[in-house]
Each structure stands twice: as C-alpha cells, then as structure tokens.
C-alpha positions, 0 to 999 in steps of 0.5 A: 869783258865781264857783264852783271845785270843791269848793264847795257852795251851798243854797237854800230858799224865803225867802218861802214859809217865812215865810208857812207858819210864820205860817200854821201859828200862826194855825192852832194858835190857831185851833184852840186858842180854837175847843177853848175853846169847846167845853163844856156841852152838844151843843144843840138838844136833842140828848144828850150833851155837850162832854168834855175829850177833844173839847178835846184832840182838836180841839188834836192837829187844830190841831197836825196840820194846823200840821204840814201846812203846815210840811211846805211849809218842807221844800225845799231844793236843795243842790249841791256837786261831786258833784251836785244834791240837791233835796228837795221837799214830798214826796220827793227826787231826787239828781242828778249833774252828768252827767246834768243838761242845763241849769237851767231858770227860765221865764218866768212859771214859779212856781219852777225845774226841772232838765233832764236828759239823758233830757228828764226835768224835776225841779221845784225848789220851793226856788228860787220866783218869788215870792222874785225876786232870790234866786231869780235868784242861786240858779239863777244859782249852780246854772247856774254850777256846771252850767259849771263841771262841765262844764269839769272834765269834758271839759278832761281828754279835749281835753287829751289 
C-alpha cells in the first residue's frame, strides 16, 4: 500500500468487536430470562417477596453490564498527516508524527504499540494479534505513513 500526504487511514479490531456484541446479547438475555424468574415469594421461609421493581433492575444490570463489554468495541487508531489518534477502552492519545519513533508489533505481543521519542510506549489496542492479516496491513499502513512523514520532513532541510 502506498501513502502521500494527505491521507488518512483507521483501523479497529475486527474480531474483538464481533466477540464483544455477541457476548453483550448473550448477556442482555441472560439477564432478561433470569429477570422472569423472578416472582412469588423470596423462599425458604424467608418474608418478603419478588416485586416488578427486582425485574427491571436485574434487566438495567443486564443493560449495564452489556454496556461494559461494548465499551471493548471503543478502539480505534486513525492517521492522517498530521499525527496518530489512538483511542482506547478507556482514553485516548494524539500523537504527532515527530514525536513517534517507530510502530512496533512484537512477536507474540497481543496488539501493537507506538514508540516514541522519550521511550514512551502507547499500546494500540485496535490493531490485535488475534486479527492476523489485518493487523499485519494496518501496522504495515502505520509504519509506511511514519516514512512517508519522515521523508517530507527532512527532504526540505537536505534541500537546502
């Protein structure tokens, strides 16, 4: 793939998605049946009993922790000429291209992370081992776009 200025690529996780909205519905109606069953009596002698209210609340605890898991849909990295966004489960970074050293993609490492300058590391949960070829493709976009940067940068200063 080749990259000029001006362009802008995004990635997020293929697989990961897919596991986490199958998982959030699996866990709505688990919640939901388990919300039907709620009625009649406490048992074992104890008083009280199941009211309407206990149903709804144990849906809104489906819906919440449904909520949770979609929250892992969340990442997402986008580069464009200006910089790298990466925006993860919780929180975000925006990175400009100075400041990156290199895109790093170990072997055995679960997803990315981008090197920079100060020997910082930024993990980069959208590009995952887990979606193999695609992931492959998206750091090779990123590393591409990282030369290409750096091209642009210092032809100007060997021109002169």
């Amino acid at each position: 793939m080749s990259t000029s200025l001006n362009q802008s690529v995004s990635f997020r996780p293929r697989r990961l998605r897919v596991v986490c909205w199958v998982s959030a519905v699996v866990v709505f109606a688990v919640f939901t049946a388990v919300s039907f069953g709620l009625h009649g009596p406490l048992g074992d002698g104890a008083p009280g009993s199941f009211q309407r209210g206990d149903q709804a609340a144990m849906i809104g605890i489906g819906v919440l922790a449904a909520l949770g898991i979609l929250l892992f849909t969340r990442p997402r990295v986008v580069a464009d000429d200006r910089g790298i966004h990466v925006r993860n489960v919780l929180g975000g970074y925006d990175l400009e291209w100075g400041i990156v050293r290199a895109v790093r993609f170990s072997r055995g490492a679960p997803w990315a992370s981008i090197e920079l300058d100060d020997d910082d590391v930024v993990s980069v949960l959208a590009v995952q081992a887990a979606d193999k070829q695609y992931a492959v493709e998206a750091v090779r976009a990123l590393r591409a776009m990282l030369e290409s940067r750096r091209a642009a940068t210092s032809a100007p200063a060997e021109g002169s």
